[in-house]
C-alpha positions as YAML, in Angstrom:
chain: A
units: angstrom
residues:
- id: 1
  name: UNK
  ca: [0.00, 0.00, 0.00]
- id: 2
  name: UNK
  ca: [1.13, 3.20, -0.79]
- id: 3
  name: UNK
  ca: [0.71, 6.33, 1.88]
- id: 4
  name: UNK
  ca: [-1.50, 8.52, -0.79]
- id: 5
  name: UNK
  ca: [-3.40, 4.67, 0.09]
- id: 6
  name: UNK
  ca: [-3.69, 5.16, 3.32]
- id: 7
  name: UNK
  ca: [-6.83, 6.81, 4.98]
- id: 8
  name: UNK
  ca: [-4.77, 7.41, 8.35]
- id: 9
  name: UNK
  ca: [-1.68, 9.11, 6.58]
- id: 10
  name: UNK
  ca: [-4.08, 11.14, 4.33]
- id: 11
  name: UNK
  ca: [-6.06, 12.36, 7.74]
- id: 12
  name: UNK
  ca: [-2.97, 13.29, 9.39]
- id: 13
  name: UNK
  ca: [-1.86, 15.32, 6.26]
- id: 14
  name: UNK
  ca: [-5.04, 17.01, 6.33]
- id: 15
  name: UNK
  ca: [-5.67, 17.52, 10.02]
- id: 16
  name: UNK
  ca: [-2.31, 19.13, 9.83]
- id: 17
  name: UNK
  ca: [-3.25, 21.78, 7.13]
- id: 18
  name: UNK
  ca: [-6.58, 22.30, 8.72]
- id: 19
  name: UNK
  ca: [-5.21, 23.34, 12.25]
- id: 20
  name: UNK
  ca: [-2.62, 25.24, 10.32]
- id: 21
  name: UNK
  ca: [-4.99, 27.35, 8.50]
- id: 22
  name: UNK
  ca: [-7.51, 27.45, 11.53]
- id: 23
  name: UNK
  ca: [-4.57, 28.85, 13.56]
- id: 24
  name: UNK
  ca: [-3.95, 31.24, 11.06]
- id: 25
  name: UNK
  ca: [-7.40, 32.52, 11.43]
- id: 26
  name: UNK
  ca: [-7.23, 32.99, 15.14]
- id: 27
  name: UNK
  ca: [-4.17, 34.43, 15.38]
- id: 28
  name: UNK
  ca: [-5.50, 38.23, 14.79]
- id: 29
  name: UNK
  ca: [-7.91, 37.70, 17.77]
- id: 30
  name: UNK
  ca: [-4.99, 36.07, 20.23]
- id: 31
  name: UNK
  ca: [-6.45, 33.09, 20.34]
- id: 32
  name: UNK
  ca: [-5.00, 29.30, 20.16]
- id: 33
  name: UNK
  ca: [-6.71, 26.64, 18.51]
- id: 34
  name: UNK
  ca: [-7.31, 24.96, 22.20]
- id: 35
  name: UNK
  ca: [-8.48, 28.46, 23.92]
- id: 36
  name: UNK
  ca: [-10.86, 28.80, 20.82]
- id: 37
  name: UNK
  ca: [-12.32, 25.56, 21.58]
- id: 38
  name: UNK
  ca: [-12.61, 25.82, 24.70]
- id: 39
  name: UNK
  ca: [-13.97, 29.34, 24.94]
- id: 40
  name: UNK
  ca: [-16.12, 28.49, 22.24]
- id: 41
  name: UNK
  ca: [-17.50, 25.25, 24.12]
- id: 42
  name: UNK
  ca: [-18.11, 27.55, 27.89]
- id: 43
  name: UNK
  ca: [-19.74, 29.65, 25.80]
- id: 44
  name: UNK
  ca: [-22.37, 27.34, 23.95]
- id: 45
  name: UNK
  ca: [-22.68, 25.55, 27.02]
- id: 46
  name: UNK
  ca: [-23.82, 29.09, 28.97]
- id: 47
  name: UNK
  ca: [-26.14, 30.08, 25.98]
- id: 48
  name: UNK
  ca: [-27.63, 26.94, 26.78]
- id: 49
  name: UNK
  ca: [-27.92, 27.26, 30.75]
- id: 50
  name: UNK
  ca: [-25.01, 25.51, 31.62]
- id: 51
  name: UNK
  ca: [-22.02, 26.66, 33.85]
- id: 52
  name: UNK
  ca: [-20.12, 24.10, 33.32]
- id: 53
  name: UNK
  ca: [-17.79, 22.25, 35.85]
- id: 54
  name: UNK
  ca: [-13.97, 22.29, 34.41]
- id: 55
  name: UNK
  ca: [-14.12, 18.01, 33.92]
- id: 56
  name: UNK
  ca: [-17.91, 18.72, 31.86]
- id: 57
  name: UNK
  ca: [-16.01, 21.17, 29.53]
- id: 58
  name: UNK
  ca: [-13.18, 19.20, 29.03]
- id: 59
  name: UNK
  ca: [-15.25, 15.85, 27.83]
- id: 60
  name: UNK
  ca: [-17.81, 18.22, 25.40]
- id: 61
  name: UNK
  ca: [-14.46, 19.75, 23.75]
- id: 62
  name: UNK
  ca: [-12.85, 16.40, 24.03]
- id: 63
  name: UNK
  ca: [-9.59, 17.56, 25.56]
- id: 64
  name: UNK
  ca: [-7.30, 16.36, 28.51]
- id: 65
  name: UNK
  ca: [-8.75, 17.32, 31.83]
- id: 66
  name: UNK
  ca: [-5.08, 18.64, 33.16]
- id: 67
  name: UNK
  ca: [-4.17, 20.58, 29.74]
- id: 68
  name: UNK
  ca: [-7.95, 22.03, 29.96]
- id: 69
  name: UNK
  ca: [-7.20, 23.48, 33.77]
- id: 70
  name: UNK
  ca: [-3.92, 25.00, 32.18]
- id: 71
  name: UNK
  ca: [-5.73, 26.68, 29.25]
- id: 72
  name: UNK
  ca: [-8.92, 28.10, 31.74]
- id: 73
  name: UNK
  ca: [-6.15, 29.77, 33.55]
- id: 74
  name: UNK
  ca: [-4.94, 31.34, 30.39]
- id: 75
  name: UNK
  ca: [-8.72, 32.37, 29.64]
- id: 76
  name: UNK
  ca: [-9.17, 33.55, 33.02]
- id: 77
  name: UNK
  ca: [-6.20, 35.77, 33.07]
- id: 78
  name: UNK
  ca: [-7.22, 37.61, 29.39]
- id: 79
  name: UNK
  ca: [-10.46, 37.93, 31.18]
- id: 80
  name: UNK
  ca: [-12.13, 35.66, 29.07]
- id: 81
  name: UNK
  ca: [-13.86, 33.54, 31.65]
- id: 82
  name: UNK
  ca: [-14.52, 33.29, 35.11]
- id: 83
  name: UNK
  ca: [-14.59, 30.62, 37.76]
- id: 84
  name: UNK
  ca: [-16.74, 30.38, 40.46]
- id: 85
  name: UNK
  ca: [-17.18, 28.36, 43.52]
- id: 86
  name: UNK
  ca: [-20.03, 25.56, 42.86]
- id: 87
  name: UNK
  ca: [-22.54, 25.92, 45.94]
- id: 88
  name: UNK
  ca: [-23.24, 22.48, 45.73]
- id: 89
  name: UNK
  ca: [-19.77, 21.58, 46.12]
- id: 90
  name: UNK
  ca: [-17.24, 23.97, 47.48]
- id: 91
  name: UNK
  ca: [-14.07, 22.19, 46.01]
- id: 92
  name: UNK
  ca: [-15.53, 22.60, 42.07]
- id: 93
  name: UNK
  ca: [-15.52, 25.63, 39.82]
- id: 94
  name: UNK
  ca: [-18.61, 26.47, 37.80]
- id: 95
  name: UNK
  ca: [-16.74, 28.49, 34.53]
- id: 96
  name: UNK
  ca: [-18.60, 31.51, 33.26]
- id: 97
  name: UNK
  ca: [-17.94, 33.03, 30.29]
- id: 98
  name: UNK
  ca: [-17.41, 37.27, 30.89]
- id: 99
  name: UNK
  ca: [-19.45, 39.80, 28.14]
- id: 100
  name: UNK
  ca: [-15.89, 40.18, 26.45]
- id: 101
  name: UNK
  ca: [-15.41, 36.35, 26.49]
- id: 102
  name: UNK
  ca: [-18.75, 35.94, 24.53]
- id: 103
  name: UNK
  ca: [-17.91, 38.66, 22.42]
- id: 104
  name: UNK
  ca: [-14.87, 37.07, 21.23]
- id: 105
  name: UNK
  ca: [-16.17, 33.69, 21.38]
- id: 106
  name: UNK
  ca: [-18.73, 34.65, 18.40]
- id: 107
  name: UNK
  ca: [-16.41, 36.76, 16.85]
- id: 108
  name: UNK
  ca: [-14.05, 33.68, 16.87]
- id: 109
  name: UNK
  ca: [-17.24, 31.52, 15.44]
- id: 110
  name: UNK
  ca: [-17.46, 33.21, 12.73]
- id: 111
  name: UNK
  ca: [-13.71, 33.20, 11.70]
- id: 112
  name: UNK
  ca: [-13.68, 29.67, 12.11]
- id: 113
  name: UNK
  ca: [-16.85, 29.11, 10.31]
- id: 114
  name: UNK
  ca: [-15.31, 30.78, 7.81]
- id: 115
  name: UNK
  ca: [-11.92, 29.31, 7.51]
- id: 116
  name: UNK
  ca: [-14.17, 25.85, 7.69]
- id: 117
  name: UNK
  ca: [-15.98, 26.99, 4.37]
- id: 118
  name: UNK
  ca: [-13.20, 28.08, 2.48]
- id: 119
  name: UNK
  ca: [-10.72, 24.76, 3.95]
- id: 120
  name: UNK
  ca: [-13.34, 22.58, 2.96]
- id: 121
  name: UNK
  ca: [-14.60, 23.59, -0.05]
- id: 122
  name: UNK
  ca: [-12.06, 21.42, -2.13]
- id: 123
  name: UNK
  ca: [-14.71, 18.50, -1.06]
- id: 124
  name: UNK
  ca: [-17.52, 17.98, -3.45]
- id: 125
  name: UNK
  ca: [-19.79, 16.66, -1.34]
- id: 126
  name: UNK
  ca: [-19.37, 18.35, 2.28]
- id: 127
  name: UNK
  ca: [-22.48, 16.43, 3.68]
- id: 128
  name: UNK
  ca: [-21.50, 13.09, 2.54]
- id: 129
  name: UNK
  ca: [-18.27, 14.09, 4.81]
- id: 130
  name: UNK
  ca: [-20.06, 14.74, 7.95]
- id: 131
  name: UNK
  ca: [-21.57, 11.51, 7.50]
- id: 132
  name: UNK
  ca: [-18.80, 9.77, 7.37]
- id: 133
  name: UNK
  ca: [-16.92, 11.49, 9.96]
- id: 134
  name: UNK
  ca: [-19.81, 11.83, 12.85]
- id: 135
  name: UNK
  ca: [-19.46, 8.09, 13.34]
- id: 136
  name: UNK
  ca: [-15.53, 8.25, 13.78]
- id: 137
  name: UNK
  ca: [-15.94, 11.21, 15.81]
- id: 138
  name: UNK
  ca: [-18.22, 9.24, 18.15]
- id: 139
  name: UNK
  ca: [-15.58, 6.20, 18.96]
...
């Protein structure tokens, strides 16, 4: 088998130019790819009604629970989020996203949305892709 072959070398190659591109993006707004995420996910989850515990954000972005503490601290220090004591249990943090963290959280949407459209508009069939990928995603 040859790498162009192989479905696993051919994701790598294009998870790597899709980060790269999607880093690109965020860099004007002085964001990582990880704070993005992050941010992004506190913020959805608040929309929604949630204030999130740090271990509930970390498994709906689908990032390490130690590396997520690290990158909260760099939100919370750009004033991007708060943390809060949990009243129900004094030793958790309930993470709020400030007014200037949701502002840049949907300015940050958008850019990505954006750099999404134009990365994957080489595919001819973007919902066939989904498809496929949702169930990968999921394992």
């Amino acid at each position: 088998m040859q790498p162009e072959e192989s479905p696993g070398f051919l994701l790598w190659h294009v998870t790597l130019r899709w980060q790269r591109d999607i880093a690109a993006a965020l860099a004007p707004l002085d964001l990582t790819h990880v704070q993005f995420v992050l941010l992004a996910s506190a913020w959805w989850l608040n929309r929604a009604g949630e204030a999130p515990r740090q271990h509930a954000l970390a498994a709906h972005a689908g990032t390490d629970v130690k590396m997520t503490s690290q990158v909260l601290q760099k939100l919370e220090d750009k004033g991007l989020i708060e943390r809060e004591v949990d009243p129900s249990d004094t030793r958790a943090k309930l993470l709020r996203v400030t007014p200037r963290g949701a502002e840049l959280a949907e300015q940050a949407v958008a850019v990505v949305e954006s750099a999404d459209a134009a990365f994957f508009a080489a595919t001819p069939d973007a919902k066939t892709l989904l498809r496929l990928l949702r169930p990968l995603a999921a394992r």
